[in-house]
PASEBA-1860 file (N, C-alpha, C; in nm, 3 decimals):
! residues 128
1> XXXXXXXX> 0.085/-0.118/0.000/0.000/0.000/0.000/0.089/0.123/0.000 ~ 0.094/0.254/-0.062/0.126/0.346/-0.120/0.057/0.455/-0.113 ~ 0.065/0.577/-0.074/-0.036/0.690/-0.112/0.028/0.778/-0.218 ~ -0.064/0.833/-0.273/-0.027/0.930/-0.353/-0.118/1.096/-0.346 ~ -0.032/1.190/-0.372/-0.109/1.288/-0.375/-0.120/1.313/-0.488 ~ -0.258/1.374/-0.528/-0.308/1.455/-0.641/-0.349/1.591/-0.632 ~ -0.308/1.718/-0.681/-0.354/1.841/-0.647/-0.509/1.827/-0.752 ~ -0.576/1.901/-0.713/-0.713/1.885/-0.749/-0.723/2.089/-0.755
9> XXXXXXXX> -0.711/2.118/-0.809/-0.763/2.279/-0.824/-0.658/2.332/-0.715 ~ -0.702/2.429/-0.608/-0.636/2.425/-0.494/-0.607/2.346/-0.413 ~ -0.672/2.173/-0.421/-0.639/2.127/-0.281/-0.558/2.010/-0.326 ~ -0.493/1.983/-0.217/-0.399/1.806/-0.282/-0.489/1.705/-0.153 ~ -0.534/1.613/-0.260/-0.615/1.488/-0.191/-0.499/1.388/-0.199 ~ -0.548/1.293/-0.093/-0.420/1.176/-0.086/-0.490/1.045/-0.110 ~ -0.448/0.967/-0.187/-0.489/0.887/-0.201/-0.484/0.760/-0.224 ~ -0.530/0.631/-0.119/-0.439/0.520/-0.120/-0.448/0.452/-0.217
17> XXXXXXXX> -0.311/0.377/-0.243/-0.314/0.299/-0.364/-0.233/0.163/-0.330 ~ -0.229/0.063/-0.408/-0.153/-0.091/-0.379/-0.092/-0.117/-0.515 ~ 0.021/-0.177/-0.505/0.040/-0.260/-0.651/-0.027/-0.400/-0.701 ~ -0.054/-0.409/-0.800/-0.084/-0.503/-0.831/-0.040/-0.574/-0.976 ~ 0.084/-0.680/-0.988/0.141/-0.718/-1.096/0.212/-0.544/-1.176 ~ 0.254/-0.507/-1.105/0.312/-0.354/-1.164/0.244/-0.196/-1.193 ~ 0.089/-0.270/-1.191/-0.029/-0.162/-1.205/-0.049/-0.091/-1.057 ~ -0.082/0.046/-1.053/-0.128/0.074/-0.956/-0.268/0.130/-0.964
25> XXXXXXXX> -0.325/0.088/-0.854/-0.502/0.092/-0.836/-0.536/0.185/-0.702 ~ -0.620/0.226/-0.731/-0.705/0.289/-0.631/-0.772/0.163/-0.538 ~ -0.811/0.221/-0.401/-0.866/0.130/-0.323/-1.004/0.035/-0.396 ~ -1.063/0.178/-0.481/-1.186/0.102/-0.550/-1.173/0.053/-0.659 ~ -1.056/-0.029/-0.733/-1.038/-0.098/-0.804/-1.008/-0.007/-0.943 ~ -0.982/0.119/-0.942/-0.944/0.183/-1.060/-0.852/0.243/-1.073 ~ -0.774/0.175/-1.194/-0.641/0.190/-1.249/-0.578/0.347/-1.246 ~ -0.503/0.354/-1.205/-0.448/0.494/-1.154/-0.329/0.546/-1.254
33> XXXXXXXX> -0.314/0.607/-1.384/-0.205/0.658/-1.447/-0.082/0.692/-1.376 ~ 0.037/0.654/-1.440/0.124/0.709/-1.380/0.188/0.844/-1.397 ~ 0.261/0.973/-1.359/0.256/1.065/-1.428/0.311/1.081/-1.491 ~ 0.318/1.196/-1.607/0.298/1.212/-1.764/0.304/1.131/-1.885 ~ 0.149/1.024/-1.795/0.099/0.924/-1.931/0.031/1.051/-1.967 ~ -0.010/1.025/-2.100/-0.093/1.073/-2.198/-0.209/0.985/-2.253 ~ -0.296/1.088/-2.246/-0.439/1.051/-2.333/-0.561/1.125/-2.365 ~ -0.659/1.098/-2.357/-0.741/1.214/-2.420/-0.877/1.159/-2.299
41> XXXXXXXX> -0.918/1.311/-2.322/-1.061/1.296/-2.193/-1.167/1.268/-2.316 ~ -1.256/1.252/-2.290/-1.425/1.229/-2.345/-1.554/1.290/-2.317 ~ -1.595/1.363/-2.405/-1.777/1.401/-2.286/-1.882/1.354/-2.369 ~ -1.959/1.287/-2.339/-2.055/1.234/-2.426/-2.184/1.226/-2.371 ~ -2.304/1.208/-2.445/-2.433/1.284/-2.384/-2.514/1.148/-2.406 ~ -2.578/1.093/-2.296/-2.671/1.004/-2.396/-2.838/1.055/-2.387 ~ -2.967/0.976/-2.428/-3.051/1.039/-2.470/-3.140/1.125/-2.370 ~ -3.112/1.061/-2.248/-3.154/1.136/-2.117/-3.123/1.303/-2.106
49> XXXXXXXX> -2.996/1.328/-2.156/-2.947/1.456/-2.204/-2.855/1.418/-2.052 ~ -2.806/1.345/-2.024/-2.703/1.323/-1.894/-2.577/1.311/-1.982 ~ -2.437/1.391/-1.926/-2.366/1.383/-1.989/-2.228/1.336/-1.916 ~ -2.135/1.218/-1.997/-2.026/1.133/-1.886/-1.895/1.202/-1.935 ~ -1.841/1.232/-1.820/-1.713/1.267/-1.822/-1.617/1.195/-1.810 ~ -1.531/1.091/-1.897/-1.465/1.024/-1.865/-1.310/1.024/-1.953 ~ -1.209/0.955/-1.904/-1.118/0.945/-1.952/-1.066/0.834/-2.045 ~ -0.991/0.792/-2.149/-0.924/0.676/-2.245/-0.791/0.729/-2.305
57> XXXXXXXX> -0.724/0.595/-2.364/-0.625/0.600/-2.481/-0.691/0.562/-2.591 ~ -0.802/0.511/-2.596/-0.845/0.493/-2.650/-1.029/0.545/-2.700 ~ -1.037/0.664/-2.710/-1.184/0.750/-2.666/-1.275/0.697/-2.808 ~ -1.214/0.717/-2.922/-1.322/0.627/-3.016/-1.389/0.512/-2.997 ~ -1.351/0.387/-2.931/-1.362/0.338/-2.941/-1.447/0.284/-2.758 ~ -1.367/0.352/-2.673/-1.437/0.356/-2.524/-1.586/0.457/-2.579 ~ -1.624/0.550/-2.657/-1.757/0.593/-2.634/-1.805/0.527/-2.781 ~ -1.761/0.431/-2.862/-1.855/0.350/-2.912/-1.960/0.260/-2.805
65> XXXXXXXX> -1.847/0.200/-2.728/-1.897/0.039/-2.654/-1.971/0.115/-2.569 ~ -1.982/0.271/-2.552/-2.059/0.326/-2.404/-2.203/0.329/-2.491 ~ -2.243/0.358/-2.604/-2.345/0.399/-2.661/-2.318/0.263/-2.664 ~ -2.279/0.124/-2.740/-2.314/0.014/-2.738/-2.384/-0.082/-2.613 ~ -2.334/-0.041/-2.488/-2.384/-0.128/-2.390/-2.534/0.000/-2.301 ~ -2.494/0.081/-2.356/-2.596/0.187/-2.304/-2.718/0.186/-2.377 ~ -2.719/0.134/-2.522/-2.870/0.134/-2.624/-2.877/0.243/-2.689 ~ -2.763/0.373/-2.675/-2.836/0.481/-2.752/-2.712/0.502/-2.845
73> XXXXXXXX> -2.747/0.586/-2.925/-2.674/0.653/-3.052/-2.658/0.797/-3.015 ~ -2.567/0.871/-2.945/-2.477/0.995/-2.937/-2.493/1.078/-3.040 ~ -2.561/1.191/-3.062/-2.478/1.292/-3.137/-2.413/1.400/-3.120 ~ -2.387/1.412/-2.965/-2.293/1.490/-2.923/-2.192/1.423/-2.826 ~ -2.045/1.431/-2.912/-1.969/1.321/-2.837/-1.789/1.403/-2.847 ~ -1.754/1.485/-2.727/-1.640/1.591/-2.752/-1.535/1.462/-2.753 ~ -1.409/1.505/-2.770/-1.330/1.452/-2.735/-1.169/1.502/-2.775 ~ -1.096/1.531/-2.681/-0.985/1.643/-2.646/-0.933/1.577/-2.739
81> XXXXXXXX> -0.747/1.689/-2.774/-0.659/1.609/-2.825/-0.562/1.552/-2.721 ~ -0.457/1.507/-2.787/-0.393/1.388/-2.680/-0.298/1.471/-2.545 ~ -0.331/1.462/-2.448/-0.269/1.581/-2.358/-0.197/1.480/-2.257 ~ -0.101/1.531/-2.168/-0.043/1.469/-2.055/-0.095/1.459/-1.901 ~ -0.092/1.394/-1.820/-0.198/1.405/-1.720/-0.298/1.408/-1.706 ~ -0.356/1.314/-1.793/-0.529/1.344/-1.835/-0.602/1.319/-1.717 ~ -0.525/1.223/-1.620/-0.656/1.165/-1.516/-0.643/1.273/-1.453 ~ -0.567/1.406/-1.424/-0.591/1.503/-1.360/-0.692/1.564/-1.400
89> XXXXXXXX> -0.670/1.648/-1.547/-0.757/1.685/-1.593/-0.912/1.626/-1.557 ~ -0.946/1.502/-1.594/-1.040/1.404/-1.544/-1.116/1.476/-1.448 ~ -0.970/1.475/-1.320/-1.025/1.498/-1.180/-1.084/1.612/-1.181 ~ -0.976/1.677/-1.229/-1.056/1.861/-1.214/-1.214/1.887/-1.220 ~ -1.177/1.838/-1.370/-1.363/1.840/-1.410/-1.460/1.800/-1.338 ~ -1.434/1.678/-1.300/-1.510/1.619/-1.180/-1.542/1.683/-1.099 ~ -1.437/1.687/-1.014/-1.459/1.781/-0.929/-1.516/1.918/-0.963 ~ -1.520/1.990/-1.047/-1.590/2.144/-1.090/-1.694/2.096/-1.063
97> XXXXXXXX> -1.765/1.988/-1.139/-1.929/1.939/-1.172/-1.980/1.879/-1.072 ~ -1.939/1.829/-0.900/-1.900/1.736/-0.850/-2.118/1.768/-0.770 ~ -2.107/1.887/-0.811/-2.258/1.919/-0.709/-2.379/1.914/-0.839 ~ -2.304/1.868/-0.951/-2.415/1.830/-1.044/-2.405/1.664/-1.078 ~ -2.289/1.581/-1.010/-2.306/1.407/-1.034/-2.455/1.386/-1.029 ~ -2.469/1.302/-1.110/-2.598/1.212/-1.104/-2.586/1.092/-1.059 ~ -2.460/1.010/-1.148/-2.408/0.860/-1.063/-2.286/0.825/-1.168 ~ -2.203/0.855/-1.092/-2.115/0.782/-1.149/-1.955/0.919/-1.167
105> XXXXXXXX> -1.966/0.894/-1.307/-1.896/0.920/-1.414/-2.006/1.050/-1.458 ~ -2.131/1.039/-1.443/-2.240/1.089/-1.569/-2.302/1.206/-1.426 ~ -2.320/1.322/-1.530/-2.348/1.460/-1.411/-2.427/1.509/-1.510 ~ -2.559/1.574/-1.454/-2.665/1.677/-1.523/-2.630/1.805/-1.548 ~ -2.563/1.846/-1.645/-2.529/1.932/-1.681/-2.529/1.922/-1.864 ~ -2.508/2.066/-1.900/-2.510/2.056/-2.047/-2.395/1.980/-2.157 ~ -2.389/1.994/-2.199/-2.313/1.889/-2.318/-2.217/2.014/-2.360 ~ -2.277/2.122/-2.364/-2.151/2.262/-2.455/-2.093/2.314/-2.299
113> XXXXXXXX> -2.146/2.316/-2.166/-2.079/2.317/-2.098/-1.972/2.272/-2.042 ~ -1.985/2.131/-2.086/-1.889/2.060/-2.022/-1.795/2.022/-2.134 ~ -1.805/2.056/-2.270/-1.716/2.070/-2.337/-1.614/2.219/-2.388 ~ -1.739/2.266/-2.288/-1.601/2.414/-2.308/-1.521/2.404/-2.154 ~ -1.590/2.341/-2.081/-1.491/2.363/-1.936/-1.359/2.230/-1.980 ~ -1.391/2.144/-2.045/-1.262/2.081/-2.072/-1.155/2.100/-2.122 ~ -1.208/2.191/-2.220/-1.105/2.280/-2.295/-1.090/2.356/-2.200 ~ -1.137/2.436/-2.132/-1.073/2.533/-2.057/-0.968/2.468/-1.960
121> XXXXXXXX> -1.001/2.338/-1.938/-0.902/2.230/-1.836/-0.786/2.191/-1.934 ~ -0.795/2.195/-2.000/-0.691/2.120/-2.108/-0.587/2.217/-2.119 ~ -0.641/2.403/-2.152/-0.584/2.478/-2.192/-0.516/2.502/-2.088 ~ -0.539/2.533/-1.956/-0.501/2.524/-1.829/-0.377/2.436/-1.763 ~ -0.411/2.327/-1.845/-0.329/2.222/-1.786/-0.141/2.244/-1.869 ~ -0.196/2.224/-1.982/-0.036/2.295/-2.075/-0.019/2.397/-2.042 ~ -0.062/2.472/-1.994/-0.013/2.637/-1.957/0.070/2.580/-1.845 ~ 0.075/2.516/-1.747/0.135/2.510/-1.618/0.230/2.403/-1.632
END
């Protein structure tokens, strides 16, 4: 077991982690980047008008299988270019939206909102 800190906007959260076969995980079973992997964030809306904020290396193909196991067909589906520290980024966002979650990953908020605050996270993030 291992902690790690993450700065989150102003605050640094700590957070425990374990190895496992070389991977490191969060207590709740999710894979934790190491820093300056690279990849790209995602926002995608499904028909509820609920929109998921999530992270991949692979985002074509992670918000196909989401509209595939979800039943709907997306037509609003952002998706950044390839940046460093994405699960920060991730976090940020999260956290901005954190008093609009619905469950999960997926927060009631607009679809152009949360694709201009990513960019604004993205732009943010290379600046520093």
């Amino acid at each position: 077991l291992s902690l790690r800190l993450v700065l989150l906007g102003s605050r640094m959260l700590c957070i425990p982690l374990f190895n496992l076969n070389g991977w490191l995980f969060s207590v709740n079973w999710e894979r934790v980047s190491h820093p300056g992997e690279t990849g790209f964030i995602y926002i995608i809306e499904n028909r509820n008008k609920k929109v998921k904020i999530g992270k991949s290396k692979k985002p074509d193909e992670r918000t196909r299988n989401i509209q595939f196991q979800g039943g709907f067909k997306s037509k609003n589906i952002f998706i950044s270019d390839k940046i460093t520290d994405y699960d920060v980024v991730e976090s940020r966002l999260h956290d901005r939206f954190r008093k609009y979650r619905y469950i999960g990953e997926w927060f009631d908020i607009g679809f152009e909102e949360a694709a201009n605050a990513c960019y604004e996270e993205v732009i943010d993030s290379s600046v520093n």
